[in-house]
N, C-alpha and C positions, 0 to 999 in steps of 0.2 A: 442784851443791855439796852435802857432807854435811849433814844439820839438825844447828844445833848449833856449827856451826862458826864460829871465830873471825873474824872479819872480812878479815884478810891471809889464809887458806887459799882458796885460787882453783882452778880445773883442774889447773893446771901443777903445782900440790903435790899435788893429788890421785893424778894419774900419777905422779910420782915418787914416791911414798909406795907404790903398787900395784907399780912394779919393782922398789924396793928392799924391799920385803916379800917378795914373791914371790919373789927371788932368794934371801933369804937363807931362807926358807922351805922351798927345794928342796934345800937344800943340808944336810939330814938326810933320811937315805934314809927316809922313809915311803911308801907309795902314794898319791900325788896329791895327798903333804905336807900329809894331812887332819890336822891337829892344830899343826903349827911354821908352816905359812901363816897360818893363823888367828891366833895369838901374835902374828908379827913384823907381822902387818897393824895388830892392833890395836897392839900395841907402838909400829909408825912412826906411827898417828894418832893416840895420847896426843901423838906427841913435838913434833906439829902444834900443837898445842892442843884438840883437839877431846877433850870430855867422853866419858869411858867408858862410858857408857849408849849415845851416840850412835855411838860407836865399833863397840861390839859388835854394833850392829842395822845396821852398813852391812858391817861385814865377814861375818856372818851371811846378811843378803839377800844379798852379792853371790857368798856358795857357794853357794846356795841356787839362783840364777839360772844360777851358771856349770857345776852338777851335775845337777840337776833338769829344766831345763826343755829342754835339746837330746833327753834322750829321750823327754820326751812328745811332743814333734814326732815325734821319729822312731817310735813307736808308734802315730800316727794316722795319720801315711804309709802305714807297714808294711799298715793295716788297711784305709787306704784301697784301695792297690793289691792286697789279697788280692781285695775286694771287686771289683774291676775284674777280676779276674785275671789279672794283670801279673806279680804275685809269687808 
């Protein structure tokens, strides 16, 4: 659950708040809708109830998570396997 949140926001809003963000996010042509997913995410979880401080810092962490961290994996793989010489 988001911190912050209202007592009736559960999972089940949380996901449906992430699709319907998401979708309508995509649906301004930017690359990987870095700026109108951010909006509609937080836009859908004011409309939750959840306070705009706690808003920002979960839709923040969760680009953060879903941008950042699959290529740090993929660059210690990368290093591992030069290392091995695999790659």
């Amino acid at each position: 659950m988001v911190p912050g949140a209202s007592p009736g926001v559960g999972l089940t809003t949380i996901v449906t708040v992430f699709v319907v963000g998401s979708a309508i996010g995509s649906a301004i042509p930017v690359p990987a809708g870095v700026g109108s997913t951010e909006a509609s995410l937080i836009a859908a979880l004011l409309a939750t109830g959840i306070p705009a401080a706690h808003a920002l810092r979960a839709v923040l962490l969760f680009r953060v998570v879903a941008f950042w961290v699959p290529p740090a994996f993929g660059i210690a793989a990368a290093r591992l396997l030069r290392r091995r010489g695999a790659l």
